[in-house]
Residue, then its C-alpha position, 0 to 999 in steps of 0.5 A: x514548461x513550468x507554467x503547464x506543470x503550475x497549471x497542472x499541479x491546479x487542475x489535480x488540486x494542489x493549491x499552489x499560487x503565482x507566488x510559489x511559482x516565482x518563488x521556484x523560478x528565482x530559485x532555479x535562476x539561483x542554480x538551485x535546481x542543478x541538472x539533476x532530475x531528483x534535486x529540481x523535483x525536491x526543489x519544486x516540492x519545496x517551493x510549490x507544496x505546502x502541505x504534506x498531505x498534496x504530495x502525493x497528487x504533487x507525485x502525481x502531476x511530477x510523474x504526468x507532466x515529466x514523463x521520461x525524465x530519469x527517475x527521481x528517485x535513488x535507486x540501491x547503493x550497490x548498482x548494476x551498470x546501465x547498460x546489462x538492463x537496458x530495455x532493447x526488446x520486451x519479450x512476450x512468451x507464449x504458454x507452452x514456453x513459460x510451461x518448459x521453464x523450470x525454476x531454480x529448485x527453490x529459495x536457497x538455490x536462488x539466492x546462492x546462484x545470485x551471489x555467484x552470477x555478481x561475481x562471475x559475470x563481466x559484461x552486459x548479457x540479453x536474451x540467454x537463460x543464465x546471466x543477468x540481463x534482459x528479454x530472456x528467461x533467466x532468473x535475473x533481469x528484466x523483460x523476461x520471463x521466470x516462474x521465479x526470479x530476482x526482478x532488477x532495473x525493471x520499471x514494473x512486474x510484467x508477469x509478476x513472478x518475481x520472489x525479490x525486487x532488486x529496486x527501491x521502489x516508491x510508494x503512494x499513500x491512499x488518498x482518503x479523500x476520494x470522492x466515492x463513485x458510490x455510497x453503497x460502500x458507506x453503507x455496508x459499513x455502517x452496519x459495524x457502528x455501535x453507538x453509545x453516549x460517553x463524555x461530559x453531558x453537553x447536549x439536550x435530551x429532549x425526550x427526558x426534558x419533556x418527560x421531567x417537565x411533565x412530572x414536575x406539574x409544568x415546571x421546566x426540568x432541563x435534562x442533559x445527555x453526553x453526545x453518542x459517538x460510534x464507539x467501534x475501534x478499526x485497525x485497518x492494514x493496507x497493502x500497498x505497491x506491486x500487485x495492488x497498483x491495479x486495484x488502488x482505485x477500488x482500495x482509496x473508495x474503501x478507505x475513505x468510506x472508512x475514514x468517514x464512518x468510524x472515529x477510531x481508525x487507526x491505519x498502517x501499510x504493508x507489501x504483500x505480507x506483514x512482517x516485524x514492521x509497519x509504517x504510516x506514510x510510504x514516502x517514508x517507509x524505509x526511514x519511519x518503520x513502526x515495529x508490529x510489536x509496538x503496535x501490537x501492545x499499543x491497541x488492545x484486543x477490543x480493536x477490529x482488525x481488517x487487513x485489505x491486500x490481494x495476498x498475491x506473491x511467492x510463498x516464500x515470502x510467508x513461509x521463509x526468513x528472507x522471503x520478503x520481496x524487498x528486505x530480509x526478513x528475520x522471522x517468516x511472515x506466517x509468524x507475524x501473522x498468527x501473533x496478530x490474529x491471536x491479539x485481535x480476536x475479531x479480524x478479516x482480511x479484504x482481497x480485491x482480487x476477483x475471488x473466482x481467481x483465488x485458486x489459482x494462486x497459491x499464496x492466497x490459499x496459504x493465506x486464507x487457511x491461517x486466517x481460518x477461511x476469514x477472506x472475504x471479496x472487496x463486493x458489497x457482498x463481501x463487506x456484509x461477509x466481514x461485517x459479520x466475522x468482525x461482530 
């Protein structure tokens, strides 16, 4: 088995050798490993990968070649048991079903009834419309079916309704060394560069040199210039997780085309909406947070801000304190929002999301009214569109 995990990590381009690979093995027989799913995948991590910037194609080979060992990773302190989620049946609703389901009757109501179903219920509940369980239509659980719930021990959205995830979910960073299906990204971008020359004067202008020389009556007149550097300062956020999962294919190409045109990027994650913190790496998202704030006084208004998200989530998580699907928020994220784009005067938000089903979701219509209307389509189309608004 570790022999076709060593193999794999190989053919997904972690550089790994037999050394490491022994290294694992004398480990294990060490009783290293344990039973336990989460310390072996740290343990292999450690012995196999060198480098941080491997661990996620290191996820990626662990997820691939583990497939239905428990999950590696911890959930919440406080747990529901087992057994009130186990998967038995995935109920799929028809539309006039979902049509006769009502939500709770909003944000406050939702969260009070939560609190409530903790304490009253004893036992493991499937297929009803009130407890917490699975395949049914209340509010709380998985595999079911609410137009606004708490989704609980579910391994993905299905319908992607729910307003909070009761689950510590693991991101991945976006890989900017993708190879591109095409370079029409790269040139799209390209328009942004601005070009001056800045620095010590190292490099030969020859048109000079050649002009100078020529004044002079023949006599050599070296002249020097400083080396034109793209002068252009990105601040690239990315949303990551849930709903962008379908589209990190398409998000990787336009990171990495960024990463390659433009020497001043600097580049942070988000969940659906920007709140008061941001951070670099989602392995460590919930331990490194970067406040927005920081980050806001840090890089000065002559940055270009670029947001990159599908904008697709409950408007609560915009307009509520708390609305956050995964923490509680102090502040709603609509604030956060308008203190950003008062800073950085030039800004765009990029959605993948097909722009012909923008109005069927609410939450990017909230959004594209802040921004002014400056959303734009992940086409090339679009790219010229927020080339445009940033210049």
């Amino acid at each position: 088995m570790l022999v076709k995990f060593f193999f794999l990590l190989r053919k997904t381009g972690v550089p790994v050798s037999i050394t490491e690979l022994l290294t694992l093995l004398e480990a294990l027989k060490a009783g290293l490993g344990d039973l336990s799913a989460e310390r072996f995948y740290y343990l292999a991590r450690t012995c196999l990968v060198k480098d941080e910037k491997f661990y996620d194609r290191y996820d990626r080979a662990f997820a691939e070649h583990f497939k239905g060992v428990e999950d590696a990773f911890s959930m919440l302190e406080r747990r529901l048991p087992a057994d009130w989620l186990e998967k038995l049946t995935v109920r799929d609703f028809t539309d006039e079903e979902k049509a006769e389901i009502e939500a709770m009757g909003g944000w406050d109501k939702l969260m009070e009834t939560l609190k409530k179903r903790l304490e009253e219920q004893k036992e493991r509940h499937q297929g009803g419309s009130k407890w917490i369980g699975t395949a049914g239509t209340s509010p709380y659980g998985a595999y079911g079916y609410n137009p606004e719930g708490v989704r609980i021990g579910q391994d993905g959205g299905r319908n992607r309704s729910a307003v909070k995830v009761w689950d510590k979910r693991e991101f991945a960073n976006l890989d900017d060394k993708v190879e591109l299906g095409t370079r029409n990204i790269k040139i799209a971008l390209r328009r942004l560069r601005r070009f001056a020359r800045r620095g010590v004067p190292d490099e030969l202008a020859l048109a000079d040199t050649i002009d100078a020389t020529a004044r002079s009556g023949g006599w050599l007149d070296i002249k020097m210039q400083a080396e034109r550097k793209n002068v252009i300062k990105i601040l690239l956020l990315l949303d990551i997780g849930g709903s962008m999962d379908d589209h990190v294919k398409t998000c990787e190409e336009l990171f990495s085309a960024a990463r390659s045109e433009f020497k001043h990027l600097e580049h942070y994650y988000f969940h659906n909406f920007v709140y008061e913190a941001l951070w670099k790496d989602n392995r460590r998202r919930f331990n490194e947070h970067i406040g927005t704030t920081e980050i806001i006084r840090t890089y000065g208004p002559d940055y270009k801000l670029i947001f990159v998200g599908d904008a697709t989530m409950s408007p609560y998580e915009i307009t509520h304190a708390g609305g956050s699907v995964e923490h509680w928020n102090p502040e709603p994220g609509s604030v956060w929002l308008e203190r950003l784009v008062k800073q950085y005067p030039k800004f765009a938000w990029i959605n993948p999301q097909p722009q012909s089903r923008w109005r069927q979701t609410a939450s990017i219509e909230m959004t594209r009214e802040m921004l002014e209307g400056r959303m734009y389509p992940l086409t090339l189309a679009g790219l010229d569109d927020v080339i445009d608004a940033l210049t």
